[in-house]
N, C-alpha and C positions, 0 to 999 in steps of 0.2 A: 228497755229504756224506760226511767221514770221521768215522764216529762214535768210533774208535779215539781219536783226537787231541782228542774231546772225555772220552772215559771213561778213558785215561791217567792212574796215579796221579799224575801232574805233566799235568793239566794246560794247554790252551790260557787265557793268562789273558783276559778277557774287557776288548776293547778300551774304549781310554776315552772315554764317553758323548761328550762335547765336545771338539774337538779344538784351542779357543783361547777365551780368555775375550773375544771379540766372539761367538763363537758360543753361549757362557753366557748373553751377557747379553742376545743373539736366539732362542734356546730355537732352535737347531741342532743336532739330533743328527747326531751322525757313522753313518752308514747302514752302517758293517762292525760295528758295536755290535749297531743292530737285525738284522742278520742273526746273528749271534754268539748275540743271547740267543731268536732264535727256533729254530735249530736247537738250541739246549739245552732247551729250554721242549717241543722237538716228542722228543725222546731223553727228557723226566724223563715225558713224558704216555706213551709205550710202555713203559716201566720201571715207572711206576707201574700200567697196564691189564695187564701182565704176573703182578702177583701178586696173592696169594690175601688176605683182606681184613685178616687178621690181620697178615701181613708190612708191608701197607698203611698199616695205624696206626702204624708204629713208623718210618716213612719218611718220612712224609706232611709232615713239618714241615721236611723239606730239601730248599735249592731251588737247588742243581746236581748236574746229573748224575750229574760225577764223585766226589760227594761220597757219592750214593745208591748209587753201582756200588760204591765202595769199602765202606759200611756193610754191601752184600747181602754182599759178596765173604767181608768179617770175621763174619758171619751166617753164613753158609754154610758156613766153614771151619769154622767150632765146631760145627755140628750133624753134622760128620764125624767 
């Protein structure tokens, strides 16, 4: 896992669920999606188990990573 490439202010963008409308209309998911949103899901569950319960409330409502890493990031610069 490169977690960099998921915590990048840019970004890996998260591939698309379906990869053709027979596979919509078969409820096929394309299997680089569910891997895509499990290793983000498995990076937002250490991010989130990483802080203190207070930072946690003010996180808890964002649901990618790189969105949570850049909120700490801009948290953190300002209590400097």
């Amino acid at each position: 896992m490169y977690v960099n490439r998921y915590l990048a202010k840019i970004s890996i963008p998260s591939p698309p669920k379906f990869l053709t409308q027979i596979a919509v209309e078969s409820f096929i998911v394309n299997l680089v999606n569910i891997h895509h949103q499990q290793q983000d899901n498995l990076i937002m569950a250490w991010l989130f188990g990483s802080m203190s319960p207070p930072m946690l409330t003010k996180m808890v409502s964002l649901h990618m990573s790189a969105v949570i890493w850049q909120r700490l990031a801009l948290h953190l610069h300002r209590s400097s």
